[in-house]
PyMOL Python script that loads the backbone (N, CA, C, O; Angstrom):
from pymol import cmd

cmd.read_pdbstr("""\
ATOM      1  N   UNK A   1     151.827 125.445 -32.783  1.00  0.00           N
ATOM      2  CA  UNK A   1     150.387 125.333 -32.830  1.00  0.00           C
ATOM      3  C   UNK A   1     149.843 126.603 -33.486  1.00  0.00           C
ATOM      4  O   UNK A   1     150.283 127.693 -33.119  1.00  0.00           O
ATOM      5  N   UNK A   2     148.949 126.522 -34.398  1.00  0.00           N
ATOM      6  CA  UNK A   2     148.232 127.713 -35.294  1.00  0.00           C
ATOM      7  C   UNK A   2     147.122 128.461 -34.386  1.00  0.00           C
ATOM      8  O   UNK A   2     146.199 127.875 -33.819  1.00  0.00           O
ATOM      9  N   UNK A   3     147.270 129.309 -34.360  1.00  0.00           N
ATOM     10  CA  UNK A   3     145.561 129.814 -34.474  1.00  0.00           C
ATOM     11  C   UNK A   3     144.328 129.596 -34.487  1.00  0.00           C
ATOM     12  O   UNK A   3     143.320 130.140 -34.036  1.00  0.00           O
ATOM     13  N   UNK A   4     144.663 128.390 -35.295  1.00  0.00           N
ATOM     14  CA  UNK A   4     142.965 127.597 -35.933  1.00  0.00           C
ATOM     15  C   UNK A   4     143.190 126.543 -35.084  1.00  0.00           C
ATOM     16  O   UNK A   4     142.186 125.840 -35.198  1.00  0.00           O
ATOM     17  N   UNK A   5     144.177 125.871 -34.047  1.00  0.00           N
ATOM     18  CA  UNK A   5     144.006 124.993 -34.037  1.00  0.00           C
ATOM     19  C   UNK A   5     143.781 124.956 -32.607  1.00  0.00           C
ATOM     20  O   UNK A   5     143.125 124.040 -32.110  1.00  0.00           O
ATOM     21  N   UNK A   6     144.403 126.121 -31.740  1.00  0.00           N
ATOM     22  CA  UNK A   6     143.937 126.865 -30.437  1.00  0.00           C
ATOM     23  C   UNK A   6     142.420 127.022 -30.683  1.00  0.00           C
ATOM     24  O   UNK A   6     141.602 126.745 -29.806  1.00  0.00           O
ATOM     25  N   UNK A   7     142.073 127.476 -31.909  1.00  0.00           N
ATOM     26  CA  UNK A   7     140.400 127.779 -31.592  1.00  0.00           C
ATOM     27  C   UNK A   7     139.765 126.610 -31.629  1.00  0.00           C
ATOM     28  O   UNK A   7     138.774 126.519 -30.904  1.00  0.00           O
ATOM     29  N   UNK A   8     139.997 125.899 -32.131  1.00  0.00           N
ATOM     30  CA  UNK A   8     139.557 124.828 -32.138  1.00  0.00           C
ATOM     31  C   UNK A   8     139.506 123.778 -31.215  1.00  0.00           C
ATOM     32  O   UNK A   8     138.636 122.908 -31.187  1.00  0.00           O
ATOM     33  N   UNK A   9     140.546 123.893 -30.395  1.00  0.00           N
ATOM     34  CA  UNK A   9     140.463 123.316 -29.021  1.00  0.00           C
ATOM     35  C   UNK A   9     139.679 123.966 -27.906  1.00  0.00           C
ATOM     36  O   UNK A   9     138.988 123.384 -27.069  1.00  0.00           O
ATOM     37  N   UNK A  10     139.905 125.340 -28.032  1.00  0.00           N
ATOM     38  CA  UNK A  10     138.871 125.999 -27.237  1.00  0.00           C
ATOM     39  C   UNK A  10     137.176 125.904 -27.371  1.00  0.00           C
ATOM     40  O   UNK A  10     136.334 125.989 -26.478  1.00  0.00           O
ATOM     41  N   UNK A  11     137.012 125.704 -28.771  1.00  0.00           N
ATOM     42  CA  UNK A  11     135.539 125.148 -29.322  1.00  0.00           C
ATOM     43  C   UNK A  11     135.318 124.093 -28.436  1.00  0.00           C
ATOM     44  O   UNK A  11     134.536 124.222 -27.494  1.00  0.00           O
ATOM     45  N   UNK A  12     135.947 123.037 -28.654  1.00  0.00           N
ATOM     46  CA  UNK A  12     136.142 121.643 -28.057  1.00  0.00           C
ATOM     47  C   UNK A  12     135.976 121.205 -26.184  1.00  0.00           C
ATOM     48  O   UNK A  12     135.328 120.280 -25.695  1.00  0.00           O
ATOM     49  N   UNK A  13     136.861 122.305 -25.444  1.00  0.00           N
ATOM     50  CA  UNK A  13     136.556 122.636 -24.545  1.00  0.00           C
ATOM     51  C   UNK A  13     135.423 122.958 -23.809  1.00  0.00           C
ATOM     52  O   UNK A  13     134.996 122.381 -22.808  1.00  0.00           O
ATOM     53  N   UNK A  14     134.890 124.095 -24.486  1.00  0.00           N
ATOM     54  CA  UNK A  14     133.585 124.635 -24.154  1.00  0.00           C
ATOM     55  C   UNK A  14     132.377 123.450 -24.323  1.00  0.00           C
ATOM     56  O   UNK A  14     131.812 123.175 -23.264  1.00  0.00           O
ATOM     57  N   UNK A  15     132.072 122.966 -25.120  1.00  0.00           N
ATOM     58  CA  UNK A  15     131.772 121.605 -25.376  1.00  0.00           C
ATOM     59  C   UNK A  15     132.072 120.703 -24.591  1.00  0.00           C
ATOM     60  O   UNK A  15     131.366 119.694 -24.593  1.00  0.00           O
ATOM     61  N   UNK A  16     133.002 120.778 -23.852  1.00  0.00           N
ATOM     62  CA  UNK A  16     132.813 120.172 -22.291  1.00  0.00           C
ATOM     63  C   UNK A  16     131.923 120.081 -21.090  1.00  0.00           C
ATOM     64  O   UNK A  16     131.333 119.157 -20.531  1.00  0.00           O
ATOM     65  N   UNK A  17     132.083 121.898 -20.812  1.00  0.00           N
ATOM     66  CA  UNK A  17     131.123 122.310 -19.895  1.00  0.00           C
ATOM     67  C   UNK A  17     131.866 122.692 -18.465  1.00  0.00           C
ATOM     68  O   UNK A  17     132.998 123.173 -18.496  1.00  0.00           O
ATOM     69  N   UNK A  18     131.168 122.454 -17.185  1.00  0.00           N
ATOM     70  CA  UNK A  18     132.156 123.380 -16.464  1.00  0.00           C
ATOM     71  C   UNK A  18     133.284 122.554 -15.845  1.00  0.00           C
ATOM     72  O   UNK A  18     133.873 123.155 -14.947  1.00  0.00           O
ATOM     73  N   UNK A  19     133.751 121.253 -16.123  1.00  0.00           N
ATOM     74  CA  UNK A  19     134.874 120.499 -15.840  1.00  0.00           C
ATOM     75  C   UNK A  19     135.821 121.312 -16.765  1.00  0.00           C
ATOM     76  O   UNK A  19     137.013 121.008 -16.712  1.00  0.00           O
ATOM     77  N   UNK A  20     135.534 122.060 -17.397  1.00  0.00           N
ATOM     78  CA  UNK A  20     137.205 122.656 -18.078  1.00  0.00           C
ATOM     79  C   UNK A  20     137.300 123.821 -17.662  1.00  0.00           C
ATOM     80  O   UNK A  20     138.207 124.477 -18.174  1.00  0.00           O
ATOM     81  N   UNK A  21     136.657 124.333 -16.879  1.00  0.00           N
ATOM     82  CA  UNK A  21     136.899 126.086 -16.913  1.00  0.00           C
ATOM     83  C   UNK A  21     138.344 126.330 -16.875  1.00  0.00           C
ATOM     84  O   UNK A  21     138.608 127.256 -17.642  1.00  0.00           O
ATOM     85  N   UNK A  22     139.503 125.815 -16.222  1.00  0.00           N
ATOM     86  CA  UNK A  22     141.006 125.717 -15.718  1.00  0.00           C
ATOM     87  C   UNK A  22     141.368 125.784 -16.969  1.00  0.00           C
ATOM     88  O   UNK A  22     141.813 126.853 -17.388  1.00  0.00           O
ATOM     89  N   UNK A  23     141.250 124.620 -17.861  1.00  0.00           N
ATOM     90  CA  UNK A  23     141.622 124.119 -19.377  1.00  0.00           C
ATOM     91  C   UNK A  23     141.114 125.382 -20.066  1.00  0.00           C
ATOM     92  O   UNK A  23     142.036 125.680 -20.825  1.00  0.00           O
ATOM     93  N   UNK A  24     140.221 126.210 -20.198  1.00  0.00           N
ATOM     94  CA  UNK A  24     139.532 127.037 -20.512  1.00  0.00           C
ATOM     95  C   UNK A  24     140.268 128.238 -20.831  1.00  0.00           C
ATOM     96  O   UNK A  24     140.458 128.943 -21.822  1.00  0.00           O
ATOM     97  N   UNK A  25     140.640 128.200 -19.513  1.00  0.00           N
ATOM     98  CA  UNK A  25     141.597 129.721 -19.197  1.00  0.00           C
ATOM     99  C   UNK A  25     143.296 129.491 -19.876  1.00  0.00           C
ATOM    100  O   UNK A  25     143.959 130.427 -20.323  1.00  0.00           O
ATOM    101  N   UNK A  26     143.685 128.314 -19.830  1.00  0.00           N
ATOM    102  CA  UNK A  26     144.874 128.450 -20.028  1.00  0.00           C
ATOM    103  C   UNK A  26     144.905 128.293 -21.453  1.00  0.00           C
ATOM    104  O   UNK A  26     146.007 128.613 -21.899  1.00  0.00           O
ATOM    105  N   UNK A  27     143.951 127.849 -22.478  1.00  0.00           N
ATOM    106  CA  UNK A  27     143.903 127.546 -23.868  1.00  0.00           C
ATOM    107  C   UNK A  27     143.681 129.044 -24.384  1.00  0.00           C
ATOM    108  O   UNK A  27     144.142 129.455 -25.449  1.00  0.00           O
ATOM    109  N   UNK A  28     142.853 129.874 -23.420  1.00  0.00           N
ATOM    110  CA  UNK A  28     142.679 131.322 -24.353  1.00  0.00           C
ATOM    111  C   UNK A  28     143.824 132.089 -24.058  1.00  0.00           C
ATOM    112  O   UNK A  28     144.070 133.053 -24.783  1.00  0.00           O
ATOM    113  N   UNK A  29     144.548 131.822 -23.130  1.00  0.00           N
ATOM    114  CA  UNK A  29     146.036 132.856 -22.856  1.00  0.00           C
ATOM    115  C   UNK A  29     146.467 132.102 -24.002  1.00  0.00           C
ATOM    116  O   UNK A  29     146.405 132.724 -25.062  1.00  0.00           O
ATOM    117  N   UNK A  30     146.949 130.743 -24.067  1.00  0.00           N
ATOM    118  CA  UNK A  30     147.817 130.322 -25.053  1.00  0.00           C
ATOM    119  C   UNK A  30     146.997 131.026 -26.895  1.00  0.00           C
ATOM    120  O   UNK A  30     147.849 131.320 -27.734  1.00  0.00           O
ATOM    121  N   UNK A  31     146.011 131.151 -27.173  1.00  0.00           N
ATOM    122  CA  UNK A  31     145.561 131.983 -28.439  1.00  0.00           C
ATOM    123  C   UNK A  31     145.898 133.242 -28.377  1.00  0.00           C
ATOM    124  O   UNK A  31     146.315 133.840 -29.369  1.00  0.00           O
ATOM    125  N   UNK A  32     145.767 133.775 -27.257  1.00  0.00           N
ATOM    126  CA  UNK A  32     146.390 135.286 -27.273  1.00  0.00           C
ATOM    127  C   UNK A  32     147.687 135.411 -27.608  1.00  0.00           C
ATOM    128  O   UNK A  32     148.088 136.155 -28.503  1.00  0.00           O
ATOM    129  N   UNK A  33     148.445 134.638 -26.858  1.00  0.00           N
ATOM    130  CA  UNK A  33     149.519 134.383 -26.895  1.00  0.00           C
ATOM    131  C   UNK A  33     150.688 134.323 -28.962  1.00  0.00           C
ATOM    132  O   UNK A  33     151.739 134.734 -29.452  1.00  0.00           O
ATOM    133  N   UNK A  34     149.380 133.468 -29.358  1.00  0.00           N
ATOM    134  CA  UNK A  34     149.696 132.646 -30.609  1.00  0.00           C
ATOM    135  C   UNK A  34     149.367 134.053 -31.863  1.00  0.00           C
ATOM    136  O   UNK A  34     149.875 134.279 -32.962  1.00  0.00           O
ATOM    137  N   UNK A  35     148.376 134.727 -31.126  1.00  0.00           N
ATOM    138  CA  UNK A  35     148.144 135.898 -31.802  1.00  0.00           C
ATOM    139  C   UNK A  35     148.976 137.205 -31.933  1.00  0.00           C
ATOM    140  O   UNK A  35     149.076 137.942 -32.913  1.00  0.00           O
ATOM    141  N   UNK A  36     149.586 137.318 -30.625  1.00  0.00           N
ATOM    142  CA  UNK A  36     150.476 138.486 -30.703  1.00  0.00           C
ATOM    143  C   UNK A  36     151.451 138.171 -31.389  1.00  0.00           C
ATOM    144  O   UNK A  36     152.086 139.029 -32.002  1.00  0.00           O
ATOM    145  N   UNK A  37     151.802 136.733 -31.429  1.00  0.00           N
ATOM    146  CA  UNK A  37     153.732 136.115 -31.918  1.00  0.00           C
ATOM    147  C   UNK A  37     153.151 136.339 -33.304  1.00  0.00           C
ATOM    148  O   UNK A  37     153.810 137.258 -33.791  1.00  0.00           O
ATOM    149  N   UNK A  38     152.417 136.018 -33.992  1.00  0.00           N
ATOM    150  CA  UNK A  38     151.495 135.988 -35.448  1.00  0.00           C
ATOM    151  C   UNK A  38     151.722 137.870 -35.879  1.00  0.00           C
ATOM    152  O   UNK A  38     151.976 138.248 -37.022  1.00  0.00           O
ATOM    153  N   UNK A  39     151.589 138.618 -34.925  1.00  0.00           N
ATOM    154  CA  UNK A  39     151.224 139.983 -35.819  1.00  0.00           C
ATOM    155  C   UNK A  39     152.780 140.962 -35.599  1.00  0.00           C
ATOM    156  O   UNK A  39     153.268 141.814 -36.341  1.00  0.00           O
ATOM    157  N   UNK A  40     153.100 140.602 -34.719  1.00  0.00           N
ATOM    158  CA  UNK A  40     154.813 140.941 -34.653  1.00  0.00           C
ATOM    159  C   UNK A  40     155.625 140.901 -35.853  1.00  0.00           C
ATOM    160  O   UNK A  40     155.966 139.790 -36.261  1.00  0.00           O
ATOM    161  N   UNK A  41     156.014 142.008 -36.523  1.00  0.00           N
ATOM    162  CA  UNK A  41     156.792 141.683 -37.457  1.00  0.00           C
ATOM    163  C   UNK A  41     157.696 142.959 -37.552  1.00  0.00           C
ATOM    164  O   UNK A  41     157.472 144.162 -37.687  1.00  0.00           O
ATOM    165  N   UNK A  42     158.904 142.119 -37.411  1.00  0.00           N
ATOM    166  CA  UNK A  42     160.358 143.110 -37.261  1.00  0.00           C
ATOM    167  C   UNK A  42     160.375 144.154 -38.636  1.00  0.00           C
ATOM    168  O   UNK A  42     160.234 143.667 -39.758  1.00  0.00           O
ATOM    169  N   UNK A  43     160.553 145.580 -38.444  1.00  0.00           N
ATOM    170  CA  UNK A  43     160.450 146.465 -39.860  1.00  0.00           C
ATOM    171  C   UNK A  43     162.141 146.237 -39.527  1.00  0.00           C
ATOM    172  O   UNK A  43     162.852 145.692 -38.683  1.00  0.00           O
ATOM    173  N   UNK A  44     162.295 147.214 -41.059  1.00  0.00           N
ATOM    174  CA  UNK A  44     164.091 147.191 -41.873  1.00  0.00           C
ATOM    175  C   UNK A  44     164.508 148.362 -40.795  1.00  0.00           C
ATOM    176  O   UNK A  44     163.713 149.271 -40.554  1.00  0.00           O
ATOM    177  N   UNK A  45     165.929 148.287 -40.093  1.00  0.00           N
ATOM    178  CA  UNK A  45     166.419 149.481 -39.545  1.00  0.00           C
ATOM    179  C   UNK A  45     166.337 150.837 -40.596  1.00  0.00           C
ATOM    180  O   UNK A  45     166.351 150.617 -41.807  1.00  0.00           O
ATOM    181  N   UNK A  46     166.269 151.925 -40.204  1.00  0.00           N
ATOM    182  CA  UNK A  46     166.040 152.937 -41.149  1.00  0.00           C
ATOM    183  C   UNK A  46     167.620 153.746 -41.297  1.00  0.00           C
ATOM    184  O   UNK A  46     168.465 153.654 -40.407  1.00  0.00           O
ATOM    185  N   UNK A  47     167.769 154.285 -42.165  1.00  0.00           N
ATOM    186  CA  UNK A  47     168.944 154.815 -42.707  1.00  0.00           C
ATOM    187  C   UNK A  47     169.686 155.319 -41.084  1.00  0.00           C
ATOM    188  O   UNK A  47     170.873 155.122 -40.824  1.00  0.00           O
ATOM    189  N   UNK A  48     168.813 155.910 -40.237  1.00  0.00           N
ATOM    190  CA  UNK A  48     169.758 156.276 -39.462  1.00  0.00           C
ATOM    191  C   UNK A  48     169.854 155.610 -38.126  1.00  0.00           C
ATOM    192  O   UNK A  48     170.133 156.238 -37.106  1.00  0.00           O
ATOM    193  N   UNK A  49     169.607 154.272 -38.154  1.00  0.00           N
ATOM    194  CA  UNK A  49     169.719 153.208 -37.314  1.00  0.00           C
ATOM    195  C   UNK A  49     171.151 152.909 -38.284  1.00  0.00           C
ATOM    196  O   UNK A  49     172.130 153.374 -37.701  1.00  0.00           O
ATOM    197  N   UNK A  50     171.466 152.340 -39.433  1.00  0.00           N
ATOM    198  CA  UNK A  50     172.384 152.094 -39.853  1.00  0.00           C
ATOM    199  C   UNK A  50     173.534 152.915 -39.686  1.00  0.00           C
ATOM    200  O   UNK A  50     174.710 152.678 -39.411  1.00  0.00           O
ATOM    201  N   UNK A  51     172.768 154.115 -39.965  1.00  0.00           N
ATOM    202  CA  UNK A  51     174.758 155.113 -39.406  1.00  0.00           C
ATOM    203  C   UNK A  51     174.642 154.988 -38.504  1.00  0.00           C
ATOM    204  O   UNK A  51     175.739 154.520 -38.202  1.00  0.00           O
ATOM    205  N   UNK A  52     173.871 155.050 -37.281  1.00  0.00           N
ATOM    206  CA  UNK A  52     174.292 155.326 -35.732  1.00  0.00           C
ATOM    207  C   UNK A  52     174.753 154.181 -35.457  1.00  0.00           C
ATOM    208  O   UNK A  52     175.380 154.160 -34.398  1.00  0.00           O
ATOM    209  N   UNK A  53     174.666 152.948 -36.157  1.00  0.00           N
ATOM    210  CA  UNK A  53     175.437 151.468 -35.618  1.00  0.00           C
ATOM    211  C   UNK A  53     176.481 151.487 -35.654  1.00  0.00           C
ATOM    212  O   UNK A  53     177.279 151.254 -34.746  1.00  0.00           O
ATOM    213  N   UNK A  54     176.807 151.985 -37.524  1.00  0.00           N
ATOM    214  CA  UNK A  54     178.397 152.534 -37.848  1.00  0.00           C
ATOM    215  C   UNK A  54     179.314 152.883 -37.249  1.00  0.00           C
ATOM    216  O   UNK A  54     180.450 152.414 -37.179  1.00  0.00           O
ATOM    217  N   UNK A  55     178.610 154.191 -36.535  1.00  0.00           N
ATOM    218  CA  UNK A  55     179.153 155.427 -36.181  1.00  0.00           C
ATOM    219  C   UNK A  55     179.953 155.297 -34.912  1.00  0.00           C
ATOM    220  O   UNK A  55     181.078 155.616 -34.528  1.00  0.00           O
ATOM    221  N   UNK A  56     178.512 154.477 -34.254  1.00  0.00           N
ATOM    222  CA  UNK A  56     179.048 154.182 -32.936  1.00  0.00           C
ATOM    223  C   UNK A  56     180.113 153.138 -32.862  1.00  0.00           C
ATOM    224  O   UNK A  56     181.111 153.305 -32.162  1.00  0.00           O
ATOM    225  N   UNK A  57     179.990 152.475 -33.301  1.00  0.00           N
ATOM    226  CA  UNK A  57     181.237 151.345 -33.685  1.00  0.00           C
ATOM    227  C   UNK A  57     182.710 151.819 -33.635  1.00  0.00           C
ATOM    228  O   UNK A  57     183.590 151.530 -32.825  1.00  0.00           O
ATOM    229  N   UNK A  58     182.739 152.600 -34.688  1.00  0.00           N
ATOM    230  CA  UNK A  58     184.130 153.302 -34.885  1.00  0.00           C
ATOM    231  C   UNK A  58     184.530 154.335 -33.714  1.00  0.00           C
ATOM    232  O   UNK A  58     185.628 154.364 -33.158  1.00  0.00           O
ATOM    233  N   UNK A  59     183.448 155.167 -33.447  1.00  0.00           N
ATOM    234  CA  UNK A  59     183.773 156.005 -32.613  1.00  0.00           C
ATOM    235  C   UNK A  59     184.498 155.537 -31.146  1.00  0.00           C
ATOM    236  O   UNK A  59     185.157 156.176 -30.325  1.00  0.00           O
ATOM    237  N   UNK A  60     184.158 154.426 -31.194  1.00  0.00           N
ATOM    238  CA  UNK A  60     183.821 153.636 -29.297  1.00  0.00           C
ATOM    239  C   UNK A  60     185.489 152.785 -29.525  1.00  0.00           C
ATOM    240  O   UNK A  60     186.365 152.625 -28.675  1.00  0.00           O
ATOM    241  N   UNK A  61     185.480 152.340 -31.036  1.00  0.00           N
ATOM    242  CA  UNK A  61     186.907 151.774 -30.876  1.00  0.00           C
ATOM    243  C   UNK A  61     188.062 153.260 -30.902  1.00  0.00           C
ATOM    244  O   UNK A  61     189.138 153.186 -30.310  1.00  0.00           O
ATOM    245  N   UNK A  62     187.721 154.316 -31.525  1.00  0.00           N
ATOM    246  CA  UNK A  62     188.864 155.621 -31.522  1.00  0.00           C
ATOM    247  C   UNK A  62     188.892 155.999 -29.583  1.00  0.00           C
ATOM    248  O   UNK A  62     189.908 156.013 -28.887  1.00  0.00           O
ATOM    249  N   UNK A  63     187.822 156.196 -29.233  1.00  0.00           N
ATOM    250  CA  UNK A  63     187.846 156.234 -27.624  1.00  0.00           C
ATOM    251  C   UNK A  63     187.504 155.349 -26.413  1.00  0.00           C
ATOM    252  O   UNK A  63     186.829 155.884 -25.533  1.00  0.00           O
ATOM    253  N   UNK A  64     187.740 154.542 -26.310  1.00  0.00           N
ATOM    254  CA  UNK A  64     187.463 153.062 -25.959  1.00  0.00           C
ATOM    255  C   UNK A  64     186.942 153.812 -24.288  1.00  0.00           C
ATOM    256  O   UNK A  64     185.861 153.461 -23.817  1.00  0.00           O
ATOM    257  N   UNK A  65     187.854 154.859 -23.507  1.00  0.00           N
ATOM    258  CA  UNK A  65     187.275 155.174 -22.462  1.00  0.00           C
ATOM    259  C   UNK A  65     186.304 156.467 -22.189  1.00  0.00           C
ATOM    260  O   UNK A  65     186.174 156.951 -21.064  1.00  0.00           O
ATOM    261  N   UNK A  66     185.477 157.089 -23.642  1.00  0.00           N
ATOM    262  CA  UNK A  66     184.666 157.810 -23.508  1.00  0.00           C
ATOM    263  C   UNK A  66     183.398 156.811 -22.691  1.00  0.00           C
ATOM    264  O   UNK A  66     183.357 155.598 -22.486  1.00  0.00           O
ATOM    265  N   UNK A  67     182.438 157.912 -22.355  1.00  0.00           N
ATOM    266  CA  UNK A  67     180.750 157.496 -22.065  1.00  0.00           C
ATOM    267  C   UNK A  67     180.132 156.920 -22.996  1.00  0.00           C
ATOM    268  O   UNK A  67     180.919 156.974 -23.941  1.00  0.00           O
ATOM    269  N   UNK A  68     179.525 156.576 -23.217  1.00  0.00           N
ATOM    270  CA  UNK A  68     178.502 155.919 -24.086  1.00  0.00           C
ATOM    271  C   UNK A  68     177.491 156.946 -24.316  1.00  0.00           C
ATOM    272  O   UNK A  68     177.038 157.133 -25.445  1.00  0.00           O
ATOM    273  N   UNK A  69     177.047 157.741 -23.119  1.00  0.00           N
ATOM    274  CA  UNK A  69     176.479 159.452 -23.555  1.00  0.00           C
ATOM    275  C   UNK A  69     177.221 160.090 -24.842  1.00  0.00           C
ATOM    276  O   UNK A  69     176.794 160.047 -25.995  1.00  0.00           O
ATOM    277  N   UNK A  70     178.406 160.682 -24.408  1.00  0.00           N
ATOM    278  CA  UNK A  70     178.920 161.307 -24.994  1.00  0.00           C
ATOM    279  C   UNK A  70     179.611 160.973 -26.371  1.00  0.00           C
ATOM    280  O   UNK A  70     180.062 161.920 -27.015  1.00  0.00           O
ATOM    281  N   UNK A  71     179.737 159.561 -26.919  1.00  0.00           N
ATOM    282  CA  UNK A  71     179.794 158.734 -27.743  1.00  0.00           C
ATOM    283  C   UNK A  71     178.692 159.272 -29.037  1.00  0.00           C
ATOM    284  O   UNK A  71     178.801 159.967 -30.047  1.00  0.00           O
ATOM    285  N   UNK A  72     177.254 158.269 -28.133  1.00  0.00           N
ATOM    286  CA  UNK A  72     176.308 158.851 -28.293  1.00  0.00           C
ATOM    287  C   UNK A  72     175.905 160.426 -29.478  1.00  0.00           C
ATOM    288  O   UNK A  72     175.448 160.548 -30.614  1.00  0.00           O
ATOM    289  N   UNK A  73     176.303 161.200 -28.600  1.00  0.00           N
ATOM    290  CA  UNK A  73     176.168 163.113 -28.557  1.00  0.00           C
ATOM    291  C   UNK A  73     177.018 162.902 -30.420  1.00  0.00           C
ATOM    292  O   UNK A  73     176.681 163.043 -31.596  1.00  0.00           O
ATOM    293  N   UNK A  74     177.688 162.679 -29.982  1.00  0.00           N
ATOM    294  CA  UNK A  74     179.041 162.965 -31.250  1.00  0.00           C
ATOM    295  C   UNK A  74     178.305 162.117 -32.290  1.00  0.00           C
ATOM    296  O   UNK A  74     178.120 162.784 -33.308  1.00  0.00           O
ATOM    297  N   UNK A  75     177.867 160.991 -32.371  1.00  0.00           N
ATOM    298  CA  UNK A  75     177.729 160.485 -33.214  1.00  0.00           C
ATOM    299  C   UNK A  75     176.120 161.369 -34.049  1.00  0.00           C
ATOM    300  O   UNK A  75     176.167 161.679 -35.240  1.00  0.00           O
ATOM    301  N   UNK A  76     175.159 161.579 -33.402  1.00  0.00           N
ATOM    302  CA  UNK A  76     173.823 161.710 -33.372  1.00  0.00           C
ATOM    303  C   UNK A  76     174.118 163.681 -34.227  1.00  0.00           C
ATOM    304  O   UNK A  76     173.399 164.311 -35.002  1.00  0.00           O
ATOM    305  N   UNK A  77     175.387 164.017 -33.621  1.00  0.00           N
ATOM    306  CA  UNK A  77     175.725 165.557 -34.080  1.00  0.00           C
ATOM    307  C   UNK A  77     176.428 165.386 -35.505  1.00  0.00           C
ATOM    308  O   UNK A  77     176.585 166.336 -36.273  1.00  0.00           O
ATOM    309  N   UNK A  78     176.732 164.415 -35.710  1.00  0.00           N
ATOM    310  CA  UNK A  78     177.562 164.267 -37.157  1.00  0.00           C
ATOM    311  C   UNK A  78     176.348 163.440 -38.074  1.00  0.00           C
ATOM    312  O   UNK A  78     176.388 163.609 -39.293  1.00  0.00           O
ATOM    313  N   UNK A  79     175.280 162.558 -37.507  1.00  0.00           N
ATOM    314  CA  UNK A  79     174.073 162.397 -38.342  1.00  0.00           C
ATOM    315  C   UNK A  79     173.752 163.358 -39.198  1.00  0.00           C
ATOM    316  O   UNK A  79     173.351 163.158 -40.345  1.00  0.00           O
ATOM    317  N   UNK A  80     173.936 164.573 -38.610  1.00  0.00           N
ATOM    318  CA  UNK A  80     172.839 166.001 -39.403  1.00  0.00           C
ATOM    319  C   UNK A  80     173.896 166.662 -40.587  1.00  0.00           C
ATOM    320  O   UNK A  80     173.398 167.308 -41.508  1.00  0.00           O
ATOM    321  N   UNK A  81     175.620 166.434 -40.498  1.00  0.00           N
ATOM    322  CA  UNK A  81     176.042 166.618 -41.336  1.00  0.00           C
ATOM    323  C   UNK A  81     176.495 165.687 -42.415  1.00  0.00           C
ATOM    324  O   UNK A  81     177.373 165.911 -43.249  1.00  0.00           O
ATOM    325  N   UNK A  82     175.675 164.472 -42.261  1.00  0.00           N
ATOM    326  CA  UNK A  82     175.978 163.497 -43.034  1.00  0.00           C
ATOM    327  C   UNK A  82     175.693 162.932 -44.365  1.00  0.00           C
ATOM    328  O   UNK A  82     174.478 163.073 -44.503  1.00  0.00           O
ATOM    329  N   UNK A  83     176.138 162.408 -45.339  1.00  0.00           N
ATOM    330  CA  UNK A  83     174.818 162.663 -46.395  1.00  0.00           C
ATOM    331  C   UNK A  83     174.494 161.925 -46.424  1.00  0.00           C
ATOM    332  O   UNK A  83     174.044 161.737 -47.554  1.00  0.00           O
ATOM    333  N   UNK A  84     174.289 160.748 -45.523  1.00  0.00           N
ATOM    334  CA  UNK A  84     173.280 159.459 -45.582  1.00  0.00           C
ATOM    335  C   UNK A  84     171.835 160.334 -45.411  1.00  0.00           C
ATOM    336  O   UNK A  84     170.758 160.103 -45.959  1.00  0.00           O
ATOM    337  N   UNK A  85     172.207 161.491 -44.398  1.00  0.00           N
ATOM    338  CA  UNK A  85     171.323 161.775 -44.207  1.00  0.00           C
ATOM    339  C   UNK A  85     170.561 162.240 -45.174  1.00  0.00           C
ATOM    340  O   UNK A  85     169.462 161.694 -45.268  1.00  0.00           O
ATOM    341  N   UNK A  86     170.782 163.008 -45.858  1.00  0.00           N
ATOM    342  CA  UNK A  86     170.192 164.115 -47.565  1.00  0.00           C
ATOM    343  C   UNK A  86     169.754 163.443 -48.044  1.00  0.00           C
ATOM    344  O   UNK A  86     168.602 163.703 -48.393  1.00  0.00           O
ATOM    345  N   UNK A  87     170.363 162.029 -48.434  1.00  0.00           N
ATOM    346  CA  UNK A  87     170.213 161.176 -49.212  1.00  0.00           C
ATOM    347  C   UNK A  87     168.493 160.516 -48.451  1.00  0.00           C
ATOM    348  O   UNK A  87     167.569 160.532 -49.265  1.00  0.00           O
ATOM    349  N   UNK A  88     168.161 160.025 -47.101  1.00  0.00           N
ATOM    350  CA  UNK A  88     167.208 159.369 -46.830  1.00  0.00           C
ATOM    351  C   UNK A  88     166.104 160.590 -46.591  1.00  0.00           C
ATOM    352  O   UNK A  88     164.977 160.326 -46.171  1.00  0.00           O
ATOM    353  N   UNK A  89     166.440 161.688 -46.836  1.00  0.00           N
ATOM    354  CA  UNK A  89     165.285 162.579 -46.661  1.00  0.00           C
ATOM    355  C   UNK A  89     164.584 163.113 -48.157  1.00  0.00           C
ATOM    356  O   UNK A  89     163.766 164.028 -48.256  1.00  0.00           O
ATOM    357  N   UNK A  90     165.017 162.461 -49.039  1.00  0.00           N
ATOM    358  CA  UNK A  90     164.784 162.771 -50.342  1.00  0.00           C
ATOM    359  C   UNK A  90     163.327 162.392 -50.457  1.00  0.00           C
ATOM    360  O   UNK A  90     162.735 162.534 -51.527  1.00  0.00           O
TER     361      UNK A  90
END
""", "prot")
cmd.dss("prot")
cmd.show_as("cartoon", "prot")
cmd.util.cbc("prot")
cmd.orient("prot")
């Protein structure tokens, strides 16, 4: 269901009078609703979402019984010597 077509039922509603107030309430959650899913929009992981996916990947299979902290630490400490990094700060 669109946007326009929630408002439009809600127009319709109101145009009722006070037998819908119930109908009322649940048609404007559902537009709110229709509005937030509408302005949500997933951005691109950024260069260092991509190495830390990498990173962590490999790292977690070389130590399968490290922390996930300390995984973590190592990976996030080799970001700064990395040249993905140089490269995305250009």
């Amino acid at each position: 269901m669109s946007i326009d077509e929630v408002i439009r039922l809600l127009r319709e509603i109101k145009d009722l009078g006070d037998t819908g107030k119930e109908t009322v309430s649940k048609a404007k959650s559902t537009a709110k609703k229709a509005k937030s899913v509408a302005k949500k929009v997933k951005r691109a992981p950024s260069a260092y979402n991509k190495y830390m996916k990498k990173k962590m990947a490999s790292l977690k299979k070389k130590h399968p019984r490290k922390k996930h902290a300390a995984i973590f630490k190592q990976a996030a400490k080799s970001w700064k010597r990395s040249p993905e990094r140089k490269r995305s700060m250009k």
